[in-house]
N, C-alpha and C positions, 0 to 999 in steps of 0.2 A: 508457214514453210512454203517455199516458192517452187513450182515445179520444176522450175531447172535444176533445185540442187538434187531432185532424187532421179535425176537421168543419169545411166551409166552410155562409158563410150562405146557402142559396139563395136567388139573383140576385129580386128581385122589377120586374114589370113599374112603369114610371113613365110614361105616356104625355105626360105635360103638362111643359115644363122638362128634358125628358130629353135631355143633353149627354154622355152614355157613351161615343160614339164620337170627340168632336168632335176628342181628342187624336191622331188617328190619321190618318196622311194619305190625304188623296183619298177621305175619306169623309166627311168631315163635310156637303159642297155635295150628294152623291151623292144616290140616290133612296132614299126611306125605308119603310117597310112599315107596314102599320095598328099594329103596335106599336110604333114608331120604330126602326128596325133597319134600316138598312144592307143593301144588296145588295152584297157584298165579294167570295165566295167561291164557285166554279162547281167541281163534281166530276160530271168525263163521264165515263160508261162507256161506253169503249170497244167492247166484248164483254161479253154473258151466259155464256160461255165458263170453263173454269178446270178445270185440271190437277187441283187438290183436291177432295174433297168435305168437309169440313170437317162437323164435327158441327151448329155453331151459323148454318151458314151456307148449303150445299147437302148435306144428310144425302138419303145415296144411298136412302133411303124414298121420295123426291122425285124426286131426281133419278139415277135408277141408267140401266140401261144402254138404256130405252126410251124417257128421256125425247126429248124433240123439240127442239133449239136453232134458233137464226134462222140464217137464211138470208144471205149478203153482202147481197145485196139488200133482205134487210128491218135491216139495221145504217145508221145516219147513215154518209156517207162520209165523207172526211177534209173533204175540200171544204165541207161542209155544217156539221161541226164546228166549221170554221174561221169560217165565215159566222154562225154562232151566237156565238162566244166574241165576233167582235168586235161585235155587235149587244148583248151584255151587259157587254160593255170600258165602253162608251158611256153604259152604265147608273152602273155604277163598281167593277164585276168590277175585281178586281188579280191576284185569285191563282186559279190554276187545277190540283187535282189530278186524275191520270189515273188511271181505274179502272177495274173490271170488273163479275163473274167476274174472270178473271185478266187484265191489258192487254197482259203479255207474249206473248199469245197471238195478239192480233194482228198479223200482218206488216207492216212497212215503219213501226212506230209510230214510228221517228226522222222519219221525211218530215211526221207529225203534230207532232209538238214543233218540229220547225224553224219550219212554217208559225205555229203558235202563239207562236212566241218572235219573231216578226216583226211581230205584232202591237204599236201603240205603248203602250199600255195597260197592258199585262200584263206585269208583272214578276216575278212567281212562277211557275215549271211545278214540280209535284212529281208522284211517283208511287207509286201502293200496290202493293205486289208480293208476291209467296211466294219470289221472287229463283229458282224452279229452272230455269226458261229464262235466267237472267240472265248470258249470257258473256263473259268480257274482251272481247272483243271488240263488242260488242252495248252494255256498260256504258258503253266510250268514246265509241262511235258515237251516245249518248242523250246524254254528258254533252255532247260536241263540238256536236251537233243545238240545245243550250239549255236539257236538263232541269238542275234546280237542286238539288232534293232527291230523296229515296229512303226511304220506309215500308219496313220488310220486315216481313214477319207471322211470328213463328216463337213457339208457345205450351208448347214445350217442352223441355226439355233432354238427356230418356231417349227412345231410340226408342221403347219401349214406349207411353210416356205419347201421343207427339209423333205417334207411327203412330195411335192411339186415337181424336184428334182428325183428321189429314189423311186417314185412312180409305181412301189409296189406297197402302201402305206407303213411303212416301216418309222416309226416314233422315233425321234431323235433319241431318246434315252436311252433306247438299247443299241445305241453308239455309244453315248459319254460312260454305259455300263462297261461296255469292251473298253473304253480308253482307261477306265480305274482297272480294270484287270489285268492289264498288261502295265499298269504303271506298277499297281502290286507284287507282277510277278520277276521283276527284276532286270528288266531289258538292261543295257546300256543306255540306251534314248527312246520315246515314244515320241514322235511327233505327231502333226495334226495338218494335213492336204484340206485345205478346201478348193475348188475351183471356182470361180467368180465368171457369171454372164451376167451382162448388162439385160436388165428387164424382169429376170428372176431370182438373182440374190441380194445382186450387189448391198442392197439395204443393210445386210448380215455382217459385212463389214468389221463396223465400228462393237455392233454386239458380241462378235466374235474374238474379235483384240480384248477385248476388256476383261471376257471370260475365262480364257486362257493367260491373260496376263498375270505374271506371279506365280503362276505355277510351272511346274518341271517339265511338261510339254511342250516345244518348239511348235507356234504357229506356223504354217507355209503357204500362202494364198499364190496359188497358180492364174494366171492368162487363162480365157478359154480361147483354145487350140484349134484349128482346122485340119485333126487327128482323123483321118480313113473321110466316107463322103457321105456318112447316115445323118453325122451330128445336125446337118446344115447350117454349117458354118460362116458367120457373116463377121467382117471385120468392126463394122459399128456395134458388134455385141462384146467387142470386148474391153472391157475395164483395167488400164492400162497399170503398168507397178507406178510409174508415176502416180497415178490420180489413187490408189491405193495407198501409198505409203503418205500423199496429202492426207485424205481422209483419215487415218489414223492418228497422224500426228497433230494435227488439231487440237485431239481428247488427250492423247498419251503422247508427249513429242517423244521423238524416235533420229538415234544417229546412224550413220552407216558406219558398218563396221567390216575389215579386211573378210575374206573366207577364206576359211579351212584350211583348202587345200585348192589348188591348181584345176580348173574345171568344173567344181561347185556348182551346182544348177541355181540353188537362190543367192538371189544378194541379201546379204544380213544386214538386219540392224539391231537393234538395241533400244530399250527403255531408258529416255533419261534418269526416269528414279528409281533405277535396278529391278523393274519389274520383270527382268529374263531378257528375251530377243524373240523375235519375229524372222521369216524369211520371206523374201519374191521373187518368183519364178517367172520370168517376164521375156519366154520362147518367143512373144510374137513384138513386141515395142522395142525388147532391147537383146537381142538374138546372141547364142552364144556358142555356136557354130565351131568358131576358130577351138573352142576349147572341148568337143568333146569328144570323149574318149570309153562311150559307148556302143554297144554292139546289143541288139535283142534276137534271143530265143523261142519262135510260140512256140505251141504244146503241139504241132505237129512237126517241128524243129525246123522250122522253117528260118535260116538267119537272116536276121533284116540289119544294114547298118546307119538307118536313119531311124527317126521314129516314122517319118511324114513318105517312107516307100514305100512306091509301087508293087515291087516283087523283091523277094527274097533269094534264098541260095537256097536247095533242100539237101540238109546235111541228117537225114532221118533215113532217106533213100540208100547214099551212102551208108551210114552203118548199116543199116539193114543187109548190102550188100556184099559182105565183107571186105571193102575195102582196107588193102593195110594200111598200119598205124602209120606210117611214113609217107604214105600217098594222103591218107586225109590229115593229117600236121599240113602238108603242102599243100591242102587244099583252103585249108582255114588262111595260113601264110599271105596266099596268094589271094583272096576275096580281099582282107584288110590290107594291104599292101596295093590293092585297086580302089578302095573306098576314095572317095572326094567328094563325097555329100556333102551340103551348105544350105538344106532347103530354107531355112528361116530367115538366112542373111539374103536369100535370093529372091525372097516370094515374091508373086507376081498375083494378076487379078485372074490368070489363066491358069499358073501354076495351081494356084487353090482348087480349082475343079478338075485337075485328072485325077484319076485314079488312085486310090494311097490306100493301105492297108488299114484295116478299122482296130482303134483301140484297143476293145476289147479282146483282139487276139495276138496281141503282145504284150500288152498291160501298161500301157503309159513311159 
């Protein structure tokens, strides 16, 4: 398979006539962004929090054993969560995933999916996880609570590799244990995130495709990102969807196949010999800007409407402050209504070294 067939064209902005969304329900009336773009998609974190230190994401350089986390008190509560999602339902939020740090780290996080799932709006709750808290017990308790889907992160197949990247010796198995327990307990979809850096996984690949191929889990192999500035992020480390969906298709050929829906983060493809579908998230080779229709929440409610910003808006302060409800509707309004972020379709060799919020405090 020849690399050109698996480049897509990057999405270009159209502001004037732009009907990209229109097929898509409950967004086309919705509120739109100085680029025409849809406010769809809300990802809270929960906690700054997490079990891992992950190389590309909290590398113990940063965060080792002195660092300083937040306090309950400085975390949005559930109730405050709750009071946000539904003040951006109204906007024309539908889908809500739960994040971190790690989400499973928070207690009582089924009492936040339920109140969430009650909301009239909101027909999506998914959730990103490392699945190692994730117990039979706990998985039915999330799914019975209203959560719909389930991300797992698992970037590799050998301990060696898999400890290399989670940096806190954590055995791949009590990952693929979390992914049967959530396949068991009845999600809608469990998928499977890995992230790819050239030098420390990439090899994982091919083992990775093969493992999950045929089974009810959707693989998803991400770009590594130039997310916040701890990762140290270098463009020769990343392992393009191109040269990804090559190497795959070699062992297993693989077609592309339309998405879902309007704004899709991976491009899909398919098993020629029906062994399921795979995805590629490919933020940095084939950027997809024009299409999205996300907003993130951290856990100290901070809104950010890229992944790759600076600063955020503090909508924690606000509530706190009793703002009324028709002052912060108008204040949400107006942030997305100014959004015209493009970092990916823009990036530059300068851009990559300011300042940008780090991963782990909004959750990917």
């Amino acid at each position: 398979m020849g690399s050109s067939s698996t480049r897509a064209v990057t999405s270009k902005m159209n502001i004037e006539n732009d009907n990209r969304f229109s097929d898509e329900p409950g967004v086309a009336d919705g509120l739109m962004d100085g680029l025409n773009r849809p406010i769809h998609d809300l990802r809270v974190s929960v906690t700054d929090r997490c079990n891992f230190r992950c190389v590309y994401c909290m590398p113990k350089e940063q965060f080792g054993k002195g660092y300083k986390f937040l306090s309950k008190g400085e975390l949005l509560s559930f109730e405050e969560i709750v009071r946000l999602v539904r003040a951006f339902s109204d906007l024309g939020v539908r889908k809500i995933r739960l994040t971190g740090g790690e989400p499973l780290v928070r207690s009582e996080l089924e009492k936040l999916v339920e109140q969430l799932a009650s909301i009239e709006k909101i027909n999506d709750i998914s959730l990103t996880t490392n699945a190692v808290l994730l117990t039979e017990k706990r998985a039915r308790s999330l799914r019975d609570a209203g959560l719909g889907r389930v991300n797992i992160s698992l970037d590799a197949l050998d301990d060696e590799t898999f400890m290399a990247v989670n940096d806190v010796g954590v055995p791949v198995q009590k990952v693929l244990d979390g992914i049967s327990i959530a396949a068991a307990a009845g999600f809608d979809s469990v998928k499977v995130n890995m992230v790819v850096k050239r030098g420390l996984n990439e090899h994982s690949i091919l083992p990775m495709a093969e493992y999950f191929h045929g089974t009810d889990q959707i693989l998803r192999f991400i770009e590594f990102m130039d997310v916040g500035n701890t990762n140290s992020w270098k463009n020769s480390e990343v392992v393009t969807a191109a040269e990804i969906a090559d190497m795959i298709g070699t062992r297993l050929p693989i077609e592309k196949i339309p998405p879902n829906y309007r704004g899709e983060v991976a491009n899909r493809w398919r098993y020629l010999d029906g062994g399921g579908e795979i995805g590629i998230i490919a933020s940095v080779s084939e950027p997809f800007c024009g299409d999205c229709s996300r907003a993130r929440l951290s856990a100290v409610g901070k809104l950010y409407t890229c992944l790759f910003a600076a600063d955020g808006h503090d909508l924690m302060g606000l509530l706190r402050s009793g703002v009324p409800e028709a002052d912060f509707s108008a204040k949400l309004t107006s942030i997305w209504r100014n959004r015209r972020d493009r970092y990916s379709e823009t990036r530059t060799t300068e851009s990559v070294l300011r300042p940008k919020v780090e991963m782990s405090f909004i959750g990917g």
